[in-house]
PDB file of N, CA, C and O in Angstrom:
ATOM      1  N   UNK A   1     123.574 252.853 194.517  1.00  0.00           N
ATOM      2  CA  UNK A   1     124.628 251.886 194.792  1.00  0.00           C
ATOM      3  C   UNK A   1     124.895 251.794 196.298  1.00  0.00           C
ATOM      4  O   UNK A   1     125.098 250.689 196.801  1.00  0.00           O
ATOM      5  N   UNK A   2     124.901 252.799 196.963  1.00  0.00           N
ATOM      6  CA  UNK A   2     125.248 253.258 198.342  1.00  0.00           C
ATOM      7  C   UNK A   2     123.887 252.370 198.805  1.00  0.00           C
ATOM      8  O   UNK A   2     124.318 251.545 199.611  1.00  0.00           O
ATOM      9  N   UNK A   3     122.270 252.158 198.628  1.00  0.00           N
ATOM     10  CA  UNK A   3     121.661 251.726 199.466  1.00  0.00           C
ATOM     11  C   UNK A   3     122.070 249.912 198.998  1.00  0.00           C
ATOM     12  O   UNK A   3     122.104 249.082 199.907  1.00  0.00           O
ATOM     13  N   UNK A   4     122.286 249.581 197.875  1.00  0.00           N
ATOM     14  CA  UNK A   4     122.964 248.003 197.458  1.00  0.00           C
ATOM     15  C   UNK A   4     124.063 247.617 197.971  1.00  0.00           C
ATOM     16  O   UNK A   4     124.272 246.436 197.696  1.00  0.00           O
ATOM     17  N   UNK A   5     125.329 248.358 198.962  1.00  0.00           N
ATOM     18  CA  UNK A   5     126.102 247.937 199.437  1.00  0.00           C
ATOM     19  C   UNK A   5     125.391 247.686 200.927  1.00  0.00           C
ATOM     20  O   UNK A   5     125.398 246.705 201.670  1.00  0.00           O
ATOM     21  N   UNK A   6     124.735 249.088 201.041  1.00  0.00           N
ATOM     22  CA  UNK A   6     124.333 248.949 202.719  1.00  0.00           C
ATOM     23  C   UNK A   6     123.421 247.608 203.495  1.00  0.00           C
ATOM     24  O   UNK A   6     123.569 247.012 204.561  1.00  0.00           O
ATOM     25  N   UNK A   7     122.578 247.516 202.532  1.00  0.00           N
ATOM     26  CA  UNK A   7     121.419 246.352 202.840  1.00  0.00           C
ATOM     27  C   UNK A   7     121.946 245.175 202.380  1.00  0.00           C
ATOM     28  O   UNK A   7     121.385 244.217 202.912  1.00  0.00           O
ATOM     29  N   UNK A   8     123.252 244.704 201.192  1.00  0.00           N
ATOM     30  CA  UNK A   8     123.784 243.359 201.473  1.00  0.00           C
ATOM     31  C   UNK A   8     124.596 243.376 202.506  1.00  0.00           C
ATOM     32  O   UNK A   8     124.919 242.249 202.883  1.00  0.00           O
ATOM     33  N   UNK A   9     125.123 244.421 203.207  1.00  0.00           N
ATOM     34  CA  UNK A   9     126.094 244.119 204.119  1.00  0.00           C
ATOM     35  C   UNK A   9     125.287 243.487 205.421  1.00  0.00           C
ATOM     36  O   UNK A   9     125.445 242.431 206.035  1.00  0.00           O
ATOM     37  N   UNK A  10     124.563 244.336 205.544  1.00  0.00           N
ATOM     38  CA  UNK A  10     123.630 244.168 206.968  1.00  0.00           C
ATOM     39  C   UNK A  10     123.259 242.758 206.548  1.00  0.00           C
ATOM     40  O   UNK A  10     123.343 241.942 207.466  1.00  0.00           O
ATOM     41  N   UNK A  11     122.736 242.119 204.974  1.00  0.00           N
ATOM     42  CA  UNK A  11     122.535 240.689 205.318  1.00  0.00           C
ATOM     43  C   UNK A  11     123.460 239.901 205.524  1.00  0.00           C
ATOM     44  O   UNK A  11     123.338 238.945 206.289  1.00  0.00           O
ATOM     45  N   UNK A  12     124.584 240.182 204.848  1.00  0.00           N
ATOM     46  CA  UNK A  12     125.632 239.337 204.976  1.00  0.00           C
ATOM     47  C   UNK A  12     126.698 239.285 206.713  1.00  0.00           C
ATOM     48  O   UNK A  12     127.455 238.425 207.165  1.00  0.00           O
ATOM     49  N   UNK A  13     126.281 240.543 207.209  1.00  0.00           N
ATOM     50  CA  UNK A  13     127.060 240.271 208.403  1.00  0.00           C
ATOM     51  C   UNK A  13     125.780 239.709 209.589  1.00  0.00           C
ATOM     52  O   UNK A  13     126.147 239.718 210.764  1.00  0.00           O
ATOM     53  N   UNK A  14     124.836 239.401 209.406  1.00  0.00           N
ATOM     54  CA  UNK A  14     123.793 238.859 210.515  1.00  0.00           C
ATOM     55  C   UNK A  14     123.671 237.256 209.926  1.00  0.00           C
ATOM     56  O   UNK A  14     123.247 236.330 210.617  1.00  0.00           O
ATOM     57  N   UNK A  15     124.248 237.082 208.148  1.00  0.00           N
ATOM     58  CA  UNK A  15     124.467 235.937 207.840  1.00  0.00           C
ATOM     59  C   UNK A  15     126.217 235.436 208.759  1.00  0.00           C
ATOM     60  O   UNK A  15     126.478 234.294 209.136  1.00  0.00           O
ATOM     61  N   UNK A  16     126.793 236.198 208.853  1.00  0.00           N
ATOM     62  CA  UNK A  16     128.079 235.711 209.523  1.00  0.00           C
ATOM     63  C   UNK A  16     128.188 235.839 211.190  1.00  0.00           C
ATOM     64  O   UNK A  16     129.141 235.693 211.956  1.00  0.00           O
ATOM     65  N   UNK A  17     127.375 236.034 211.314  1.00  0.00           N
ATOM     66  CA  UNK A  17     127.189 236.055 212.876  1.00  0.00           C
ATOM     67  C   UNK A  17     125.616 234.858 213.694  1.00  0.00           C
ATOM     68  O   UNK A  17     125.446 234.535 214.869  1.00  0.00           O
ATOM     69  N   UNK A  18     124.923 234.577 212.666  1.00  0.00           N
ATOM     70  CA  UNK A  18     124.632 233.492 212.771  1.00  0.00           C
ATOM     71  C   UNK A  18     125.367 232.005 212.311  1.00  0.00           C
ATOM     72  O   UNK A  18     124.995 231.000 212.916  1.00  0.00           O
ATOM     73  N   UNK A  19     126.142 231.904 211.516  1.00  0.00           N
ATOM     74  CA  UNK A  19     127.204 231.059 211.374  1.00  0.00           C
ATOM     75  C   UNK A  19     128.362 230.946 212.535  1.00  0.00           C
ATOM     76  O   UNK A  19     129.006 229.922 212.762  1.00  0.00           O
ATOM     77  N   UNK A  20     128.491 232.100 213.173  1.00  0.00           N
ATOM     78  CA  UNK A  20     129.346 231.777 214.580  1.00  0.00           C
ATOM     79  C   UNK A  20     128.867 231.359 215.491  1.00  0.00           C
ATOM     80  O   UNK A  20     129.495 230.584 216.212  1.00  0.00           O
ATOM     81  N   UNK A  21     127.174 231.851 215.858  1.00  0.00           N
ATOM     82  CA  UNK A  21     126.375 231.359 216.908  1.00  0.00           C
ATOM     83  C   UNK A  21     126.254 229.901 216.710  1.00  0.00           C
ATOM     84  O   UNK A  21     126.273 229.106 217.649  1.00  0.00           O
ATOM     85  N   UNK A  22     126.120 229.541 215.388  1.00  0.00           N
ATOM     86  CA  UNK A  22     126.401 227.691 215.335  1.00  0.00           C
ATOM     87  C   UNK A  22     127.645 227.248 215.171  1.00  0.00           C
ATOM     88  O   UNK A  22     127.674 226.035 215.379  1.00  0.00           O
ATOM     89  N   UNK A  23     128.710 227.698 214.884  1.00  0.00           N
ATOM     90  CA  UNK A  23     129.749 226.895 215.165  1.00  0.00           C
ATOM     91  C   UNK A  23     129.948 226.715 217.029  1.00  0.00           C
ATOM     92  O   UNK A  23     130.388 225.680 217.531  1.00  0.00           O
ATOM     93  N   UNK A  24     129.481 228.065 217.925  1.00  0.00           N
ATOM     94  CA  UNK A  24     130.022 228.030 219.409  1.00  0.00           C
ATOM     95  C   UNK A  24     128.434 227.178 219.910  1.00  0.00           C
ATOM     96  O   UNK A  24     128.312 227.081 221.131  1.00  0.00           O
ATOM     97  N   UNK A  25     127.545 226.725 219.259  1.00  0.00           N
ATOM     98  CA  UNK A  25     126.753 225.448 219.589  1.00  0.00           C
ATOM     99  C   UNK A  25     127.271 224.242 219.101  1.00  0.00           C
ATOM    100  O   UNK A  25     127.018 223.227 219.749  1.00  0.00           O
ATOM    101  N   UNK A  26     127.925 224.158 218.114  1.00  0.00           N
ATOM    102  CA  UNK A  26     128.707 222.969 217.449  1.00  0.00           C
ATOM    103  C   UNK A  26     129.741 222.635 218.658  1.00  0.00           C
ATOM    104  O   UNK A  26     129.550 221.550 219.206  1.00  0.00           O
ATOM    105  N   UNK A  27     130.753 223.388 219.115  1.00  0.00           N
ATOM    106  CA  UNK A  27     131.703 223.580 219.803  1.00  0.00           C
ATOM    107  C   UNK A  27     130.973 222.972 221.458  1.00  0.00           C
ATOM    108  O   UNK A  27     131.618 222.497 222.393  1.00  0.00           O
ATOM    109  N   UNK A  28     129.996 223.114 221.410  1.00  0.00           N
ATOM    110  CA  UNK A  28     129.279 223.482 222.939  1.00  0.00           C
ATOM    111  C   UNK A  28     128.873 221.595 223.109  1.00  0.00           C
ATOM    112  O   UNK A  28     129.045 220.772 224.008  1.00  0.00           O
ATOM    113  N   UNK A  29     128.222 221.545 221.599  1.00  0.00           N
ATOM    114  CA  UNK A  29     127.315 220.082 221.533  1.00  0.00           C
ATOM    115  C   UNK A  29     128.954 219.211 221.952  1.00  0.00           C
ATOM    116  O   UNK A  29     129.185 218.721 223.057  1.00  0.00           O
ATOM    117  N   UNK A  30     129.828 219.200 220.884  1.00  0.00           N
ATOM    118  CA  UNK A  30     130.958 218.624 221.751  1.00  0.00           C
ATOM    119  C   UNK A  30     131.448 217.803 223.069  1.00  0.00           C
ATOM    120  O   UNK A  30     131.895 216.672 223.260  1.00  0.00           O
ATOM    121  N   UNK A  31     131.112 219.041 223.966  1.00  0.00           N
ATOM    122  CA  UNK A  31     131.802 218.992 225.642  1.00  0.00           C
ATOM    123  C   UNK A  31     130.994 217.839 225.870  1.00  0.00           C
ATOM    124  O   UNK A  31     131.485 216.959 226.578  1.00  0.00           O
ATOM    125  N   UNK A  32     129.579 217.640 225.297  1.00  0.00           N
ATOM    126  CA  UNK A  32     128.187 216.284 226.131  1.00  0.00           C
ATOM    127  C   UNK A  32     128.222 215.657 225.342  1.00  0.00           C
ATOM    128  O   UNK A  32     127.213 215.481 224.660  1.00  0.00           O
ATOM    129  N   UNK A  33     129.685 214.873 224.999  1.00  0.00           N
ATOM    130  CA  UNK A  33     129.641 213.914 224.557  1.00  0.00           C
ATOM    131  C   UNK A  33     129.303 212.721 225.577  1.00  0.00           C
ATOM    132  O   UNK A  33     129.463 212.901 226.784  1.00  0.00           O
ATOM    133  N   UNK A  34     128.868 211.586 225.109  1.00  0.00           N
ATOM    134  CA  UNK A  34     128.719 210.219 226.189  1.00  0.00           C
ATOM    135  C   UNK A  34     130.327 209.741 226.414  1.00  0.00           C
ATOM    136  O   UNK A  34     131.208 209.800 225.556  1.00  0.00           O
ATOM    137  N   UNK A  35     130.451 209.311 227.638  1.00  0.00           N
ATOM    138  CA  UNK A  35     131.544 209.306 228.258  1.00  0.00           C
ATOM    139  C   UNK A  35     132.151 207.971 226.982  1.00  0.00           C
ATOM    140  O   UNK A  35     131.514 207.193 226.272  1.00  0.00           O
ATOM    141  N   UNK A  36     133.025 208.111 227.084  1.00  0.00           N
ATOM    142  CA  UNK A  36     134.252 206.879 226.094  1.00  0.00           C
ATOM    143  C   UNK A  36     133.639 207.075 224.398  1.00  0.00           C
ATOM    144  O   UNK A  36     133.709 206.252 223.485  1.00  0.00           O
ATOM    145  N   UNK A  37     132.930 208.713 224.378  1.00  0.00           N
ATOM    146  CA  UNK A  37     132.638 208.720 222.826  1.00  0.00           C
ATOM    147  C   UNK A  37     133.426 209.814 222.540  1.00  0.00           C
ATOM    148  O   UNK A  37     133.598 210.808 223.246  1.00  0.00           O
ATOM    149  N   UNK A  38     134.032 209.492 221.136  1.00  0.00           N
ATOM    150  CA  UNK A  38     135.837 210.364 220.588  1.00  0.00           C
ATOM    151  C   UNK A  38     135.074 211.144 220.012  1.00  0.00           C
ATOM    152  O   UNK A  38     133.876 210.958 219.803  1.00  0.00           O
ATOM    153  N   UNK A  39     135.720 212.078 219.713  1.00  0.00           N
ATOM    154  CA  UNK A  39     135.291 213.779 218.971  1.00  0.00           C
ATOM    155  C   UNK A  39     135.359 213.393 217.227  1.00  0.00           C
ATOM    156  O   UNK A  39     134.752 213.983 216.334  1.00  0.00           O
ATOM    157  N   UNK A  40     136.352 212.150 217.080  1.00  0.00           N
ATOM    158  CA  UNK A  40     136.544 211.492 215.835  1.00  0.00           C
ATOM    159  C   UNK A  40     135.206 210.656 215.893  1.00  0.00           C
ATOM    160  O   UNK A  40     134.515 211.020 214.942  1.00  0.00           O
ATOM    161  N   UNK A  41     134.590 209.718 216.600  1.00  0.00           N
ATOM    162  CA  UNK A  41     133.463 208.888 216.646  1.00  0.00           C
ATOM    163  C   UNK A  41     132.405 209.729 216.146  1.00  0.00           C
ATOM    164  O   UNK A  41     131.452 209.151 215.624  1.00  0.00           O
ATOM    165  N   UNK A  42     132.398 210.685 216.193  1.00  0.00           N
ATOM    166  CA  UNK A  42     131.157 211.360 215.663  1.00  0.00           C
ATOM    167  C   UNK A  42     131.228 212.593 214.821  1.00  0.00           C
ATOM    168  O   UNK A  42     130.340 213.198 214.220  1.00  0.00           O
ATOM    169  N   UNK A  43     132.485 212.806 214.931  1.00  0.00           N
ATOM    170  CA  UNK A  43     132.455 213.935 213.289  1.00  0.00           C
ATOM    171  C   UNK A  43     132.974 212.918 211.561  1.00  0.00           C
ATOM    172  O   UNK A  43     132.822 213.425 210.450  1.00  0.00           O
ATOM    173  N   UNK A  44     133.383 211.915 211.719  1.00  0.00           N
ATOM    174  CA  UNK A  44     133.754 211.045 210.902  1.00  0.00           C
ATOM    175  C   UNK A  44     132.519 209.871 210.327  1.00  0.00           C
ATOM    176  O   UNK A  44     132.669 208.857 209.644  1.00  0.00           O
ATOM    177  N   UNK A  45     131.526 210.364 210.799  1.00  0.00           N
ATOM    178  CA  UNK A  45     130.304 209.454 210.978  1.00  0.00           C
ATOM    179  C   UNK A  45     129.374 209.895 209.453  1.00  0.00           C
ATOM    180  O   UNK A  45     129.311 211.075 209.106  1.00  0.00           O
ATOM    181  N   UNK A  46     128.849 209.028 208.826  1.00  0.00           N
ATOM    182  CA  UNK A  46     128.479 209.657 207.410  1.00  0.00           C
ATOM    183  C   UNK A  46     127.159 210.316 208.145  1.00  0.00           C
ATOM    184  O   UNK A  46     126.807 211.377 207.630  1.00  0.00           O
ATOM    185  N   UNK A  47     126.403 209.882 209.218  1.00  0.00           N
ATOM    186  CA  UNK A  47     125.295 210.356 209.493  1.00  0.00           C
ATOM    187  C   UNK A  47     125.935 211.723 210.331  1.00  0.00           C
ATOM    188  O   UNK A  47     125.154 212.665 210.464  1.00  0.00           O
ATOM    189  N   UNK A  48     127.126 211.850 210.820  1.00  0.00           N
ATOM    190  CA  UNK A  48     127.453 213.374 211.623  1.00  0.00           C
ATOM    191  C   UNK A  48     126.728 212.819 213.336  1.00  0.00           C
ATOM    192  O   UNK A  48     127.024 213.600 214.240  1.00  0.00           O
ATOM    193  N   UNK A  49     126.230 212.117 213.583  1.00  0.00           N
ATOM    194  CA  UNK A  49     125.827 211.966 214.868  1.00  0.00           C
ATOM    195  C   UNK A  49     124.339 212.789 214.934  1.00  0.00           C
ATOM    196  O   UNK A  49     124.066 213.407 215.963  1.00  0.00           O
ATOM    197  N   UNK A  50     123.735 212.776 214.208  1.00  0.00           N
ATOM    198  CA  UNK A  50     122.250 213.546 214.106  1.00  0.00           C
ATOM    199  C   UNK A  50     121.321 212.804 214.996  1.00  0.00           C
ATOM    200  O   UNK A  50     120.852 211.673 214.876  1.00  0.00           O
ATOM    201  N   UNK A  51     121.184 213.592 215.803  1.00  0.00           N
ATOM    202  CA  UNK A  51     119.687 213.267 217.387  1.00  0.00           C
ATOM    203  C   UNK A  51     120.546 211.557 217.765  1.00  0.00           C
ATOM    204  O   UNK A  51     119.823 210.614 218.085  1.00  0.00           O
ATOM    205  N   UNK A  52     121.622 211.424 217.700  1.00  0.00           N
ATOM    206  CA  UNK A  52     121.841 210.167 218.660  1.00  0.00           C
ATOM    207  C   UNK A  52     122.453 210.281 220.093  1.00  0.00           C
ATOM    208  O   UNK A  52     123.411 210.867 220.597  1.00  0.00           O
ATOM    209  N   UNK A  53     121.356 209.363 220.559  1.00  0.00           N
ATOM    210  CA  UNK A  53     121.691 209.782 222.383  1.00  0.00           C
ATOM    211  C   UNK A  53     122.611 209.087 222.646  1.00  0.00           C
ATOM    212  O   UNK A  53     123.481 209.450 223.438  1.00  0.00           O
ATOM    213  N   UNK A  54     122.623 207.802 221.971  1.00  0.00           N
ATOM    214  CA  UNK A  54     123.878 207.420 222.188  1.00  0.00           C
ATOM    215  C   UNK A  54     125.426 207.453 221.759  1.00  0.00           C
ATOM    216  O   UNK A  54     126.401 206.703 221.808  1.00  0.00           O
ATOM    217  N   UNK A  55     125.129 208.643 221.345  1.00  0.00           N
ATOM    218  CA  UNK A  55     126.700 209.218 221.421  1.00  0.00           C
ATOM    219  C   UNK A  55     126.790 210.711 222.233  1.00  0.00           C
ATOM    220  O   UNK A  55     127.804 210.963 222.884  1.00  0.00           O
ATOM    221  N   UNK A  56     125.909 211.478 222.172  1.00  0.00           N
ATOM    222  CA  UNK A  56     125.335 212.703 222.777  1.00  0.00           C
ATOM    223  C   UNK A  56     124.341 212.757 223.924  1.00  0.00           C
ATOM    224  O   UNK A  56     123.291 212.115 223.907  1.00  0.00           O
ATOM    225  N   UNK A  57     124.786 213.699 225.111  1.00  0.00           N
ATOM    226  CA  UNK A  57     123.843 213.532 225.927  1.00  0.00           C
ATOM    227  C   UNK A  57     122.709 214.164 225.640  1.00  0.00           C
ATOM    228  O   UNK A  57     122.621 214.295 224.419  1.00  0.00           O
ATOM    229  N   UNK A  58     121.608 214.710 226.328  1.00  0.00           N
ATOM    230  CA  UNK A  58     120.321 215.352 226.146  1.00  0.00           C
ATOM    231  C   UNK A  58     120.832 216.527 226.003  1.00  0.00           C
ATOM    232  O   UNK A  58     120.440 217.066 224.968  1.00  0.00           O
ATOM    233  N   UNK A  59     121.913 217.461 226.933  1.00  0.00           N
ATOM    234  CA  UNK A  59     121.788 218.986 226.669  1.00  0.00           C
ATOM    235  C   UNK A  59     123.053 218.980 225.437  1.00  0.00           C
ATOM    236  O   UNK A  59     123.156 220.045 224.828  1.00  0.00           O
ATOM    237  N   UNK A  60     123.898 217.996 225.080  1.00  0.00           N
ATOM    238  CA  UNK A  60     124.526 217.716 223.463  1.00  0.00           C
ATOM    239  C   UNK A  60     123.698 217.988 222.589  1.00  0.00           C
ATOM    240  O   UNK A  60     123.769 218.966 221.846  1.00  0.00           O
ATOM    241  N   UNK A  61     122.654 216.980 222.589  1.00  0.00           N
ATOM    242  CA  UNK A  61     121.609 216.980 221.265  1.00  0.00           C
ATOM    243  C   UNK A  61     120.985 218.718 221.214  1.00  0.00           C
ATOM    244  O   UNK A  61     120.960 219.370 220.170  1.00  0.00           O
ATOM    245  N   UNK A  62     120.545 219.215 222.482  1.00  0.00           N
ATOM    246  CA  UNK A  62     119.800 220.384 222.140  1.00  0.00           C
ATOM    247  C   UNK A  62     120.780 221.644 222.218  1.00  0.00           C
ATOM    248  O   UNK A  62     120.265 222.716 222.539  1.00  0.00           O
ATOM    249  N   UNK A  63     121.985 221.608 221.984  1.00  0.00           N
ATOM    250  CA  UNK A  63     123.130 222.300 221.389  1.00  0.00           C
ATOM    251  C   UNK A  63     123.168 221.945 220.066  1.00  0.00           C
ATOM    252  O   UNK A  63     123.490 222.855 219.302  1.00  0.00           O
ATOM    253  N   UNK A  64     122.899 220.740 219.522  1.00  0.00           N
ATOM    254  CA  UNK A  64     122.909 220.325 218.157  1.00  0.00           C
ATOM    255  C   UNK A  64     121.437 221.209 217.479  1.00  0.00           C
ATOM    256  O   UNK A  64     121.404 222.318 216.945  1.00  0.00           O
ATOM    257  N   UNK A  65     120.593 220.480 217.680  1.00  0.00           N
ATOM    258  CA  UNK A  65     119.427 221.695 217.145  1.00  0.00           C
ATOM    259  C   UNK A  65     120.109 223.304 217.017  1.00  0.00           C
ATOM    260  O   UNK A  65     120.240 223.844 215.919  1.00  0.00           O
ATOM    261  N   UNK A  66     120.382 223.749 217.888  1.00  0.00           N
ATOM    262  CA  UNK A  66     120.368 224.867 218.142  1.00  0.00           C
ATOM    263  C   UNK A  66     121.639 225.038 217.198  1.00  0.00           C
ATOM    264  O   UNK A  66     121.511 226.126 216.637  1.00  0.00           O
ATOM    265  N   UNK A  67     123.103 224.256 216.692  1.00  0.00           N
ATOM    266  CA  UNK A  67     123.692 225.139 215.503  1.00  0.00           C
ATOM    267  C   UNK A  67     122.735 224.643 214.605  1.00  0.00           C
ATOM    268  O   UNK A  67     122.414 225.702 214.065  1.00  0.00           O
ATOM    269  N   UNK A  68     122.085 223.815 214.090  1.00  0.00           N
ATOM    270  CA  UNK A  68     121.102 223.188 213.082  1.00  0.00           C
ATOM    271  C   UNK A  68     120.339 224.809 212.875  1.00  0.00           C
ATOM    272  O   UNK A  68     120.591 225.340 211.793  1.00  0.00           O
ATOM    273  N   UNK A  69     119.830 225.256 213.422  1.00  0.00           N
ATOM    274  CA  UNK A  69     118.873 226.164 213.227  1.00  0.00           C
ATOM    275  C   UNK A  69     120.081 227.286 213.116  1.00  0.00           C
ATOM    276  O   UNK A  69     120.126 227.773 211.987  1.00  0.00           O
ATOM    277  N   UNK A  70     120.967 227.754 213.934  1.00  0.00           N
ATOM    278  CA  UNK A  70     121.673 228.873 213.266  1.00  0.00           C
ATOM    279  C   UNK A  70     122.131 228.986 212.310  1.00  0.00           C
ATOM    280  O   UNK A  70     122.110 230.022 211.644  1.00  0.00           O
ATOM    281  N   UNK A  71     122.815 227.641 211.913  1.00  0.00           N
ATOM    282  CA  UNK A  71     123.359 227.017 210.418  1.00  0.00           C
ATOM    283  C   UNK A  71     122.153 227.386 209.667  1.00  0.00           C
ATOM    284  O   UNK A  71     121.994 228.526 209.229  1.00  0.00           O
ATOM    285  N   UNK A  72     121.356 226.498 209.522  1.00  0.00           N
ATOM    286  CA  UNK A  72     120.145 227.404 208.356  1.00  0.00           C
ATOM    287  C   UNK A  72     119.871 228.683 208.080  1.00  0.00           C
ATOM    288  O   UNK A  72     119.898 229.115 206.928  1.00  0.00           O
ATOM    289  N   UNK A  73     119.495 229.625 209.433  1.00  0.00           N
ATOM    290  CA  UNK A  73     119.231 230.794 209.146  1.00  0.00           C
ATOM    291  C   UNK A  73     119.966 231.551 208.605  1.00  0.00           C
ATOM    292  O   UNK A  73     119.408 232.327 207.830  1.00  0.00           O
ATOM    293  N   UNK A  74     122.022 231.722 208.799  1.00  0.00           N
ATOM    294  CA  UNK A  74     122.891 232.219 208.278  1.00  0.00           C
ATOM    295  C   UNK A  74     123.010 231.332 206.794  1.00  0.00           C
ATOM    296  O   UNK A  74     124.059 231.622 206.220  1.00  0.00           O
ATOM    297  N   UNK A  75     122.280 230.445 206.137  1.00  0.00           N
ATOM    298  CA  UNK A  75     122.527 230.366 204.756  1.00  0.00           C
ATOM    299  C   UNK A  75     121.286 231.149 204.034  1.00  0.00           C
ATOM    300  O   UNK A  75     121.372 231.663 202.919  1.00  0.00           O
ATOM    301  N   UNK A  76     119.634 231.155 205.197  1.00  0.00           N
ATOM    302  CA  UNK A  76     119.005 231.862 204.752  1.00  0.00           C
ATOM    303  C   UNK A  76     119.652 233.255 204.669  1.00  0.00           C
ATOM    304  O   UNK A  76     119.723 233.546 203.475  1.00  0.00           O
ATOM    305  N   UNK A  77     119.975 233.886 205.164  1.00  0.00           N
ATOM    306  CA  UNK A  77     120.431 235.424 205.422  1.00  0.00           C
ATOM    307  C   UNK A  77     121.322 235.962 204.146  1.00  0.00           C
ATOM    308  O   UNK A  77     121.274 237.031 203.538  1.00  0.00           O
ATOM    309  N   UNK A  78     122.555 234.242 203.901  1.00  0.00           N
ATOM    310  CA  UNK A  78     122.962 234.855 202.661  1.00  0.00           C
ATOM    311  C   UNK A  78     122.652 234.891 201.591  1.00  0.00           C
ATOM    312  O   UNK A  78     122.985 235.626 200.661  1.00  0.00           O
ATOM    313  N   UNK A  79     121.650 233.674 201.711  1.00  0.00           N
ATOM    314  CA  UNK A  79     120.746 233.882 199.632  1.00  0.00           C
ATOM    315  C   UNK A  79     120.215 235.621 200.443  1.00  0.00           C
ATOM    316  O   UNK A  79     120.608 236.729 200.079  1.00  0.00           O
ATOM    317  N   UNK A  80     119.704 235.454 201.042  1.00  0.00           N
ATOM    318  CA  UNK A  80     119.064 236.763 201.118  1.00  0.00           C
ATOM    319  C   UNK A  80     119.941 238.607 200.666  1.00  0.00           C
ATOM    320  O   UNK A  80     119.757 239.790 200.380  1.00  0.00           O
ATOM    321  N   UNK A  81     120.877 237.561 200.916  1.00  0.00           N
ATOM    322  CA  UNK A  81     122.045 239.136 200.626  1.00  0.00           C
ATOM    323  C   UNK A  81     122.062 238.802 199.552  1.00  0.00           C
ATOM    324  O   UNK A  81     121.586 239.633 198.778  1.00  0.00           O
ATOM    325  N   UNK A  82     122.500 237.693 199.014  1.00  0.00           N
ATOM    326  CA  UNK A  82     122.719 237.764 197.652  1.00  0.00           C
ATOM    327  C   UNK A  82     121.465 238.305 196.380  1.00  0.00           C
ATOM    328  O   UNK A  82     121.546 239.058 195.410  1.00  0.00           O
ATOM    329  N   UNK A  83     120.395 237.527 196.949  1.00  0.00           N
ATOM    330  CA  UNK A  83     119.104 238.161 195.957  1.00  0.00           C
ATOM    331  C   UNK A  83     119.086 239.792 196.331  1.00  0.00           C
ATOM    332  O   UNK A  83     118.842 240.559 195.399  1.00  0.00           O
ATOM    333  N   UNK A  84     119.279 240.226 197.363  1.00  0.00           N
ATOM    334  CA  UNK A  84     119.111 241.600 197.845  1.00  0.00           C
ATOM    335  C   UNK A  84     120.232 242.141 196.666  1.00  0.00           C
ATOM    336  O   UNK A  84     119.731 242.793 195.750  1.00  0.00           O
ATOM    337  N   UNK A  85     121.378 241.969 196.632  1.00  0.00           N
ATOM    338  CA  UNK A  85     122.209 242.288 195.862  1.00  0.00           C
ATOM    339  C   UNK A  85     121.605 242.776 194.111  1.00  0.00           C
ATOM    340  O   UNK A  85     121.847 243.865 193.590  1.00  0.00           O
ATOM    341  N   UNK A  86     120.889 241.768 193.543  1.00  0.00           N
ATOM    342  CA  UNK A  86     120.249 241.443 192.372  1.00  0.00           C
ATOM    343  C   UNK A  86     119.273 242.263 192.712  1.00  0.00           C
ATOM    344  O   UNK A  86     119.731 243.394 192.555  1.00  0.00           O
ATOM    345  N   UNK A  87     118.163 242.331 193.098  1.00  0.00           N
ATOM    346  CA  UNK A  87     117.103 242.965 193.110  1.00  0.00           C
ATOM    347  C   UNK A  87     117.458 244.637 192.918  1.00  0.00           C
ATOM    348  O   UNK A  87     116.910 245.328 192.059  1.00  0.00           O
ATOM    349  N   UNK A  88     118.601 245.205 193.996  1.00  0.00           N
ATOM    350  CA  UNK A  88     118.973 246.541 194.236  1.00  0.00           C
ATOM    351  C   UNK A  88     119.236 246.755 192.962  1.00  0.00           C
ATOM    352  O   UNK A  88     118.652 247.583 192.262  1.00  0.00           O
ATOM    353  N   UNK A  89     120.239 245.924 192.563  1.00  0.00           N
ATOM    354  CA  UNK A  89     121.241 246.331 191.057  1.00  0.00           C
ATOM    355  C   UNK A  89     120.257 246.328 190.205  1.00  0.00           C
ATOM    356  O   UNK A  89     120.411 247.423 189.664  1.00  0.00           O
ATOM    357  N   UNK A  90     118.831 245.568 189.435  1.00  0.00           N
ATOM    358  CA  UNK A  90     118.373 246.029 188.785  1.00  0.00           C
ATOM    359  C   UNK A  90     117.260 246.973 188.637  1.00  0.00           C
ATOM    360  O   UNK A  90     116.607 247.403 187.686  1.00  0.00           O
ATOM    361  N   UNK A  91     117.272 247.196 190.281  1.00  0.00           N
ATOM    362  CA  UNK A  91     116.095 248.583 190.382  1.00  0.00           C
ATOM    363  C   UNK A  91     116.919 249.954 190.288  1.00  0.00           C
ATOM    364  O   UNK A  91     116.321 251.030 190.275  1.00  0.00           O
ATOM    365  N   UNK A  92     118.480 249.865 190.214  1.00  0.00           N
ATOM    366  CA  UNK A  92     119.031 250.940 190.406  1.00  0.00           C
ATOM    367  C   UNK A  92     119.346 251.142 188.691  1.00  0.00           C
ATOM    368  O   UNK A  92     119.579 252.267 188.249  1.00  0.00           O
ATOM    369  N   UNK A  93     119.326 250.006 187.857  1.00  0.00           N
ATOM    370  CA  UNK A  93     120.230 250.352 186.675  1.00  0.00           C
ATOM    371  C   UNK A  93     118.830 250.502 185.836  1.00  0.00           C
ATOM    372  O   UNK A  93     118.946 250.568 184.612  1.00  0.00           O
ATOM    373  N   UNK A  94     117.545 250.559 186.389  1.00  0.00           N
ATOM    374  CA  UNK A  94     116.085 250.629 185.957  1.00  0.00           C
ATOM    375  C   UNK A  94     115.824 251.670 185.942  1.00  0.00           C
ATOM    376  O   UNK A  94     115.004 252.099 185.130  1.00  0.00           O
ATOM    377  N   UNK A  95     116.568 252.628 187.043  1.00  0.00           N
ATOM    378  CA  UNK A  95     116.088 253.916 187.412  1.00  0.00           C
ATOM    379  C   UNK A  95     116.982 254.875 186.664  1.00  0.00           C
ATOM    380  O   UNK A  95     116.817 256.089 186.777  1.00  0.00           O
TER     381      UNK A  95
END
């Protein structure tokens, strides 16, 4: 049980610390906005403002990638805790 708490934690806290590294790129993409474009103009947008230059400047957009990819990896990390979770529990209640 002790190694099923230890190894979901470790996934789940590198899953929550990649979820902060993209919110402070979310936060970052923000500041490069194109001048006279509202923080409402592009979070209210059904598309979210995805790769548009014309609302985002160049180092906006590649703050955007960059939570894009942290965002993924911290949902990879948590299926990963979570299957880690499952896998432990039935190799432990096997044994």
């Amino acid at each position: 049980m002790r190694l099923q708490i230890v190894v979901t934690s470790a996934f789940a806290g590198l899953s929550a610390l990649s979820f902060a590294v993209a919110v402070m790129h979310e936060r970052r993409m923000q500041r490069h906005r194109q001048p006279g474009v509202s923080y409402r103009d592009v979070t209210l947008r059904r598309d979210g403002g995805w790769r548009r230059d014309d609302l985002f400047t160049a180092e906006g957009l590649a703050h955007q990638r960059q939570a894009s990819r942290f965002g993924l990896l911290g949902v990879v990390l948590a299926l990963a805790s979570l299957l880690a979770w499952v896998v432990l529990a039935f190799l432990s209640a096997a044994a």
